[in-house]
N, C-alpha and C positions, 0 to 999 in steps of 0.2 A: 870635494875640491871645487866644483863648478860651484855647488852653492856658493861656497864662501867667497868667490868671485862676483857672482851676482847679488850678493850683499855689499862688499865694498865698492860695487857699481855705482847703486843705486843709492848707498851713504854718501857717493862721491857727487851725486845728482844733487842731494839735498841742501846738502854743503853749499854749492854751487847756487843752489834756486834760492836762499837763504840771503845771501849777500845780492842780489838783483835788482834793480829799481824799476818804478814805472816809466812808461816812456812821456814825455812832454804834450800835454794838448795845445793846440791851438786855434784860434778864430780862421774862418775859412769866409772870402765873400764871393757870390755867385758873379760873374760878369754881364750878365744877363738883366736881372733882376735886385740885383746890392743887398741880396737876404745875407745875413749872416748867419755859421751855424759853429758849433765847437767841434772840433774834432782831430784824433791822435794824425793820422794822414790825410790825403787831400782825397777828398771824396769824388774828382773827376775832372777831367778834364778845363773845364768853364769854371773852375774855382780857384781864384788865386788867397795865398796866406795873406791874411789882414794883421794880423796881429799877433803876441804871446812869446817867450812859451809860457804856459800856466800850468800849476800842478797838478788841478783836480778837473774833471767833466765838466761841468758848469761855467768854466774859465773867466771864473771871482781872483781867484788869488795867483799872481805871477809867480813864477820862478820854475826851475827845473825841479823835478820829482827827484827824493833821494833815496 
């Protein structure tokens, strides 16, 4: 009985991780220094969003991840 629960669990997990998307990157500039760098969230404090969202790490092509 427990198994078969903890297979429908974890079939239920899959299912679930299955349909998910990436999350958005974005350009981040430092306040300090105008470095810009890519990334999913704000890397600290002294960095405001410049730009995006972008699908992919290298933040070449726009749009939200599907």
């Amino acid at each position: 009985m427990k198994s078969r629960l903890a297979a429908l669990v974890l079939l239920a997990l899959i299912c679930v991780a299955a349909f998910a998307s990436g999350a958005p990157w974005y350009k981040w500039q430092n306040r300090i220094d105008r470095t810009i760098l890519c990334a999913q969230t704000s890397p600290g404090d002294i960095w405001d969003k410049y730009d995006g969202p972008y699908m992919e790490s290298r933040c070449k092509k726009q749009g939200n991840p599907q």
